[in-house]
TIDOVEX-773460 format. One line per field, with one value per residue (C-alpha): residue number from 1; chain; x, y negated, z. Coordinates in Angstrom, 1 decimal. Example, Ala and Ser with C-alpha at 12.3 -4.5 7.8 and 13.67 -1.06 7.14 Angstrom:
2
koldo	c(1 | 2)
lovex	c(A | A)
xx	c(12.3 | 13.7)
yy	c(4.5 | 1.1)
zz	c(7.8 | 7.1)
end
This chain:
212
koldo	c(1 | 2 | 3 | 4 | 5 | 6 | 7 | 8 | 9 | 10 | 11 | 12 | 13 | 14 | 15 | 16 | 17 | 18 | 19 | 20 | 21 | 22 | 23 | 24 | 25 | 26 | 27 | 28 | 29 | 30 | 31 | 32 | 33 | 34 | 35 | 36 | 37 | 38 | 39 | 40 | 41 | 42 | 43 | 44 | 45 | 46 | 47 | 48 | 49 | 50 | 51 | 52 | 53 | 54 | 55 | 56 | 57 | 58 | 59 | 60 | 61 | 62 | 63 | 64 | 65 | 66 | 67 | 68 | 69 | 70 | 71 | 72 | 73 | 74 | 75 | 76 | 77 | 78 | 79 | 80 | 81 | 82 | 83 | 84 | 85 | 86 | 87 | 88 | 89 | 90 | 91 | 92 | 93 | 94 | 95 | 96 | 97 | 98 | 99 | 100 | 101 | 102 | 103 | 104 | 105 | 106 | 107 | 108 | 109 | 110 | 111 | 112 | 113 | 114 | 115 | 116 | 117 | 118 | 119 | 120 | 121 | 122 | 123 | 124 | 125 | 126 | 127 | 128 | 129 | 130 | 131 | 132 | 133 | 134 | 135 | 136 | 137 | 138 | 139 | 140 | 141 | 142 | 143 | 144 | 145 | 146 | 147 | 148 | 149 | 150 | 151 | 152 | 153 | 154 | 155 | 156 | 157 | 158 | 159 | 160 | 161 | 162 | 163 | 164 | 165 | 166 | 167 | 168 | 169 | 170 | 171 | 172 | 173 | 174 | 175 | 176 | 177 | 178 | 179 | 180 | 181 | 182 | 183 | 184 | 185 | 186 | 187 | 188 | 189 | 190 | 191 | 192 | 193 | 194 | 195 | 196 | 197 | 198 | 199 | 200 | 201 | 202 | 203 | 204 | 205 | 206 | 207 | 208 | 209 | 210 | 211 | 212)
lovex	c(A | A | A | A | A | A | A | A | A | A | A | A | A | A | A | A | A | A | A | A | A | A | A | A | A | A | A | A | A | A | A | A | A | A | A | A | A | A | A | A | A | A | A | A | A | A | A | A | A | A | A | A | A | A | A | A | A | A | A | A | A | A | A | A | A | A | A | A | A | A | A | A | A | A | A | A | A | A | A | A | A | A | A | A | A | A | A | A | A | A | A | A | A | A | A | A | A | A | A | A | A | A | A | A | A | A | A | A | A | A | A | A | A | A | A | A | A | A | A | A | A | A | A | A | A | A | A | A | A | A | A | A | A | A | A | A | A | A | A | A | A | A | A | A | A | A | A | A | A | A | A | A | A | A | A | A | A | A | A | A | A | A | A | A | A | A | A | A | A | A | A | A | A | A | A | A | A | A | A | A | A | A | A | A | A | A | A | A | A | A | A | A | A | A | A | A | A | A | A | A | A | A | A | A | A | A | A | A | A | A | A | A)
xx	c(-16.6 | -12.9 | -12.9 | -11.5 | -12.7 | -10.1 | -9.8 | -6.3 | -6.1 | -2.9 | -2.4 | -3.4 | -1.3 | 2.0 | 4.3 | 6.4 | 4.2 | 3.2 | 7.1 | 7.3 | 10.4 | 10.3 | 9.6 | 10.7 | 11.0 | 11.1 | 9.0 | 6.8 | 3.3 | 0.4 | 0.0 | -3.4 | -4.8 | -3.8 | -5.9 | -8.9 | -8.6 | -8.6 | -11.5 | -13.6 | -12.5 | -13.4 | -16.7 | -17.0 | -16.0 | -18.7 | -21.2 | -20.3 | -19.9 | -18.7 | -14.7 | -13.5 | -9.7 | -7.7 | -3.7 | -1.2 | 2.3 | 4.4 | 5.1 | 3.0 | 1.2 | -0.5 | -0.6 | -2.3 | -4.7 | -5.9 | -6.7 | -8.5 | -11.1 | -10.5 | -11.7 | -14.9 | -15.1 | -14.4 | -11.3 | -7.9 | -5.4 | -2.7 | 0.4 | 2.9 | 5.7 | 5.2 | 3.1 | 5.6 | 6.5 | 9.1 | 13.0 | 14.3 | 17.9 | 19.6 | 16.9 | 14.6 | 14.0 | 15.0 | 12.7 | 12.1 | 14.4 | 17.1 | 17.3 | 17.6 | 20.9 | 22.4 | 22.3 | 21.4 | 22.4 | 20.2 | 17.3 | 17.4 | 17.5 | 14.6 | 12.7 | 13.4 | 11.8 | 14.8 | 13.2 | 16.9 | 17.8 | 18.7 | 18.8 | 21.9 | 22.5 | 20.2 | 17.3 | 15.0 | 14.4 | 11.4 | 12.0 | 12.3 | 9.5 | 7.0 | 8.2 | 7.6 | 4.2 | 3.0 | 3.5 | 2.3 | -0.7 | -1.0 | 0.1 | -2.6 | -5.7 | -5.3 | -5.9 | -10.2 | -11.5 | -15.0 | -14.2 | -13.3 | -10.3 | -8.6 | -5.2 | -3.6 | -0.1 | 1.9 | 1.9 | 4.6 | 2.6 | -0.8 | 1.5 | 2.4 | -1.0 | -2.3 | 0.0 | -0.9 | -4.5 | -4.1 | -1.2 | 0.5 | 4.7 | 7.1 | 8.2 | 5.2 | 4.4 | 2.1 | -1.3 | -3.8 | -3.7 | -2.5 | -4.4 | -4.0 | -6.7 | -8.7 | -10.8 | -9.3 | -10.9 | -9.2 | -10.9 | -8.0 | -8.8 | -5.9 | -5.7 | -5.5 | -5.9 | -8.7 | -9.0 | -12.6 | -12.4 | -9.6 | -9.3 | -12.5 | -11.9 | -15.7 | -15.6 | -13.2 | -14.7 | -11.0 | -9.1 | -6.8 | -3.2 | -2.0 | 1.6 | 4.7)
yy	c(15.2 | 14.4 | 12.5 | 9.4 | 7.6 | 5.2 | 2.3 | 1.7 | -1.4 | -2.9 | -6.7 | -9.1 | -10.3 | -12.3 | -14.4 | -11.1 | -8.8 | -11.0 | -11.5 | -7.5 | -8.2 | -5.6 | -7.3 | -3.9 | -5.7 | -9.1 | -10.9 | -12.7 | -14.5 | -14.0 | -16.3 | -18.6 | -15.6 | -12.9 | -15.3 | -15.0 | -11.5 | -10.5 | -13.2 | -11.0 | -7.8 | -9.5 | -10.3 | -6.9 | -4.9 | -7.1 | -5.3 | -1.9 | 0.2 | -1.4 | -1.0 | -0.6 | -1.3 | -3.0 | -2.3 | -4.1 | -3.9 | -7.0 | -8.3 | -11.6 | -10.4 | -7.5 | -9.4 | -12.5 | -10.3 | -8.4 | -11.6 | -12.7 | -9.9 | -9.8 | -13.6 | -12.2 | -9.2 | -10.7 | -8.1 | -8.9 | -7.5 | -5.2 | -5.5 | -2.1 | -2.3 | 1.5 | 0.3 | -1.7 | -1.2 | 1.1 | -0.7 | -1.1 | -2.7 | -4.1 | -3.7 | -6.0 | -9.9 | -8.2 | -7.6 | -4.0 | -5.5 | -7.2 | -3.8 | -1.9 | -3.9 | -4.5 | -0.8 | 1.1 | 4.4 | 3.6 | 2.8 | 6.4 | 8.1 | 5.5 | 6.3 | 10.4 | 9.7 | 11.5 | 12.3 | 11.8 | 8.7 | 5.4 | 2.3 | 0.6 | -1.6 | 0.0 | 1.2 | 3.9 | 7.5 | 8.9 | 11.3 | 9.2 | 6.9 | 10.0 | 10.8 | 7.5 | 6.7 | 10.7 | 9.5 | 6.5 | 7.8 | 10.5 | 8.2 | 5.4 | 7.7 | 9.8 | 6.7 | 6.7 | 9.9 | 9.8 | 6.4 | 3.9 | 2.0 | 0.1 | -0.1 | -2.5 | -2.4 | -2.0 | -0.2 | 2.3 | 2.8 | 3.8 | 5.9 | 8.7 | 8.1 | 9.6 | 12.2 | 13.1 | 13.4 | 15.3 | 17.4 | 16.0 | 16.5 | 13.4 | 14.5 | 14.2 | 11.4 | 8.9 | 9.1 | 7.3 | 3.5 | 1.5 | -2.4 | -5.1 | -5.3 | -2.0 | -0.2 | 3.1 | 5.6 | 9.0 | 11.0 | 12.2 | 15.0 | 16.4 | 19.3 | 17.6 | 14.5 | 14.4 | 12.0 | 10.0 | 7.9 | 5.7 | 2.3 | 0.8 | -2.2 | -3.4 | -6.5 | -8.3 | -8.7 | -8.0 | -10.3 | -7.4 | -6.0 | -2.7 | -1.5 | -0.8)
zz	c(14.6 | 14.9 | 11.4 | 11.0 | 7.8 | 6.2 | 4.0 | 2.4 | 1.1 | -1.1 | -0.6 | -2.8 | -5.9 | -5.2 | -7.9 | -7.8 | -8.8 | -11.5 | -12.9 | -12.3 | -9.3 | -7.3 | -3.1 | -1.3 | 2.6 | 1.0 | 2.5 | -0.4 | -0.3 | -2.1 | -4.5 | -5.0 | -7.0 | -4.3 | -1.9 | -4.1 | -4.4 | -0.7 | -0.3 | -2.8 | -1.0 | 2.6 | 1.6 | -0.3 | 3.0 | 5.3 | 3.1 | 3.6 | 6.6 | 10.4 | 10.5 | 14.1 | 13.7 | 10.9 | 11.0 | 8.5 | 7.6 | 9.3 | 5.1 | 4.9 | 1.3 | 3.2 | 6.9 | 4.5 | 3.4 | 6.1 | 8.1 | 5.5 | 5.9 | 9.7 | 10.1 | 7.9 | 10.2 | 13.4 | 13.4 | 15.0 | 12.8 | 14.2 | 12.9 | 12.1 | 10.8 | 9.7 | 6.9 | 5.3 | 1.5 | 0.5 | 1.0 | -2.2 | -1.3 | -4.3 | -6.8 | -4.6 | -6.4 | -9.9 | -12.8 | -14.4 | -16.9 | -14.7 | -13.1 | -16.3 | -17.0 | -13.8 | -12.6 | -14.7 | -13.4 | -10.5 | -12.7 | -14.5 | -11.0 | -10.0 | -12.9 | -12.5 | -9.1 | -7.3 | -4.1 | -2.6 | -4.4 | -2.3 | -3.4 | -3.4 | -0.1 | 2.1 | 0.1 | 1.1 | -0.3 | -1.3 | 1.4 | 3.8 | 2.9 | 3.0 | 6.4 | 7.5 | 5.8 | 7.2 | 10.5 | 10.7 | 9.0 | 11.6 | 14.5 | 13.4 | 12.7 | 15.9 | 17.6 | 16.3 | 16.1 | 14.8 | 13.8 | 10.9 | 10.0 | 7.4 | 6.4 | 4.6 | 3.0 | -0.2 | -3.8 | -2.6 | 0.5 | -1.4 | -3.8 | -0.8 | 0.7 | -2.6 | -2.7 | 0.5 | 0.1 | -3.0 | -2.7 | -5.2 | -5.1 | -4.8 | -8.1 | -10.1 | -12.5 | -11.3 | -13.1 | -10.5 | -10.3 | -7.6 | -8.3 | -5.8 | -2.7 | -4.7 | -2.0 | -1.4 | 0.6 | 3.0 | 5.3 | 8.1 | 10.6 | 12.5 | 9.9 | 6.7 | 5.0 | 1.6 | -0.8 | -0.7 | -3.6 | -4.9 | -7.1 | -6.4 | -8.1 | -8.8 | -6.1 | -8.2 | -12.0 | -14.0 | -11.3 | -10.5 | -11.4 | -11.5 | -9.6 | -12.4)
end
């Protein structure tokens, strides 16, 4: 079977995500609680099925986190910077709020999830980050056929990954959660990508947040 089974993991919690600031490429740590939280997925994942790779974006919060459950796995993790969040240029170290004020014909565009919209000062589209996450996705998994991987990156990440798996348009309004270090599951083949399960949260007993 040409299968690979994946595991896409968002990182663990970070003072950011806590104030609501959006990180984009910033490159934040978790924070004492994030640490926790990829300790109780690590020991979660050593429980379930044998992972053969483990890929992260180069941001610490997901790099942090994936060497947590690599040290439990005995898992070297490899670091692409294809998996990094979505760059959010201007917008990035404000709060929902700060943005609201500061650019606020920005934010309504943001909000309307304009699939051509970019940030001010170098921000991404939503066009452009689904390119980037579809091939990377495609690019890592081809790599372990008949094998299974994890992946672990950022809230804008796990968003298109979704939308992937589902079919669901860059347009639509986001219904499906996207919690710090949940256990999200794909199954790629070369043809199409299906959604497994998504937002197992049960390893971490209400210590979790969800994305905006």
């Amino acid at each position: 079977m040409n299968a690979t089974r994946i595991i896409a993991i968002r990182h663990g919690e970070t003072a950011w995500n806590v104030d609501t600031r959006i990180q984009g490429h910033t490159d934040i740590p978790l924070n004492a609680h994030g640490q926790l939280q990829a300790e109780r997925l690590a020991q979660a994942l050593a429980e379930q099925d044998p992972l053969h790779a483990i890929y992260t974006s180069d941001l610490q919060r997901a790099h942090q986190t994936a060497a947590t459950v690599g040290k439990r796995l005995g898992l070297t993790p490899v670091t692409h910077v294809g998996l990094r969040e979505r760059g959010f240029g201007a917008f990035e170290g404000k709060t929902f709020q700060e943005i609201e004020i500061d650019l606020p014909e920005d934010a309504m565009r943001w909000r309307k999830r304009d699939p051509h919209w970019e940030p001010p000062e170098g921000g991404e589209s939503l066009l452009t980050l689904d390119k980037r996450i579809r091939h990377t996705l495609n690019s890592l998994a081809a790599k372990h056929p008949g094998e299974h991987i994890a992946v672990f990156a950022h809230g804008g990440v796990m968003d298109i990954l979704y939308r992937i798996a589902t079919g669901q348009d860059l347009l639509a309004p986001r219904t499906w959660a996207l919690t710090n270090t949940a256990i999200n599951r794909l199954l790629w083949t070369p043809q199409s990508v299906s959604l497994v399960g998504w937002a197992d949260t049960s390893h971490l007993d209400d210590v979790s947040r969800d994305e905006y």
